[in-house]
N, C-alpha and C positions, 0 to 999 in steps of 0.2 A: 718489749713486753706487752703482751695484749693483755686486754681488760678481764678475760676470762681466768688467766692466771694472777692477776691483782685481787679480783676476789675471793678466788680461793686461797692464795696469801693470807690474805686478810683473815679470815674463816681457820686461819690454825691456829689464832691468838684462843690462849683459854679464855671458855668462856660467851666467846664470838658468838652473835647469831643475824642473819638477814631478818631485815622488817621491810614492809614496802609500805608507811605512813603517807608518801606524797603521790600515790598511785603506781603503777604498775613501769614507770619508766627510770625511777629513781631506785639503785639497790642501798638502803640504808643499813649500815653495818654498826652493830653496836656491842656494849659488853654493861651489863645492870642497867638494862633500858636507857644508856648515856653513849649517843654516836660515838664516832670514833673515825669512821670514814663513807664515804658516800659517792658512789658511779653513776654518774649519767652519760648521754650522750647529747651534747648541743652542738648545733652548725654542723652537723656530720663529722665531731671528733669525739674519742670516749674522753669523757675528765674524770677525776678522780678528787675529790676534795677531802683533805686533813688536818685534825687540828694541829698545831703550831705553837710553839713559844714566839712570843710577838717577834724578840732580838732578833733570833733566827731565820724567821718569818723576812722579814728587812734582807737579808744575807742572800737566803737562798733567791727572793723576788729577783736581786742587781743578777745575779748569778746566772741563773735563766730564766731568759724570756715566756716560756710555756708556763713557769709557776705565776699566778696573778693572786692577786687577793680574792679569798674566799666570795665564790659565786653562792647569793642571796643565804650569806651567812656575816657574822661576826667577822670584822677584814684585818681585826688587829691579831685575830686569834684562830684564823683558817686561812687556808691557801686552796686555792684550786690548780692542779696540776693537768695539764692537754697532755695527752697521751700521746705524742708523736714522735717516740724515737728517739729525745734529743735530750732525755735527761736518762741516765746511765740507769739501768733495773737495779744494780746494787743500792747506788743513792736511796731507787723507788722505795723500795723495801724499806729500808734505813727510817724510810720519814714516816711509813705505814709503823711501823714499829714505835716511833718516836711518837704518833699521836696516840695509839692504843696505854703507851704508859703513861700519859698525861691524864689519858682518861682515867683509866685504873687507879692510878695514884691518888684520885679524888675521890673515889669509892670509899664509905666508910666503911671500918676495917670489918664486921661482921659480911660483907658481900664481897669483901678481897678472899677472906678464910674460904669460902666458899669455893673459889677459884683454883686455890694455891696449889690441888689435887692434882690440876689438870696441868701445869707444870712441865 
């Protein structure tokens, strides 16, 4: 899966929108101004960083090697995913998904209604 199609993945969550806060190299993706997922490229690979329920977080880390803890974020609570091939696109999607409703979920509920449309 390239990173071209992880963002726009990402970009069909309701709601979704690209910000570029840390400059022009970081696509920060978010939903009520609360990230959600974040693409850079360091060392000449794309990563993709997600929030994470910590338990899980642990799980996936043993699991594969390309997941690490969240690069220059919260480590109990993001994961940084290396884009190489070696972690299956269904998974990808799965966890892209799994941190968009962590985020959401924390949205109080007058910015979820908001959302709900888009459905």
């Amino acid at each position: 899966m390239k990173s071209k199609d992880l963002f726009a993945y990402c970009l069909t969550k309701p709601g979704a929108i690209e910000d570029y806060p840390f400059g022009p190299d970081v696509v920060v993706i978010k939903v009520a101004a609360k990230i959600f997922a974040l693409l850079a490229r360091r060392n000449g690979q794309d990563n993709l960083s997600l929030k994470c329920d910590p338990s899980y977080s642990e799980i996936l880390r043993q699991q594969y090697p390309s997941i690490t803890p969240g690069y220059h974020l919260n480590k109990r609570h993001w994961n940084t995913l290396i884009i190489d091939g070696s972690i299956p696109e269904r998974e990808i999607r799965e966890l892209i998904d799994h941190s968009y409703e962590l985020v959401y979920k924390s949205l109080p509920r007058r910015m979820k209604a908001g959302y709900q449309g888009d459905w």
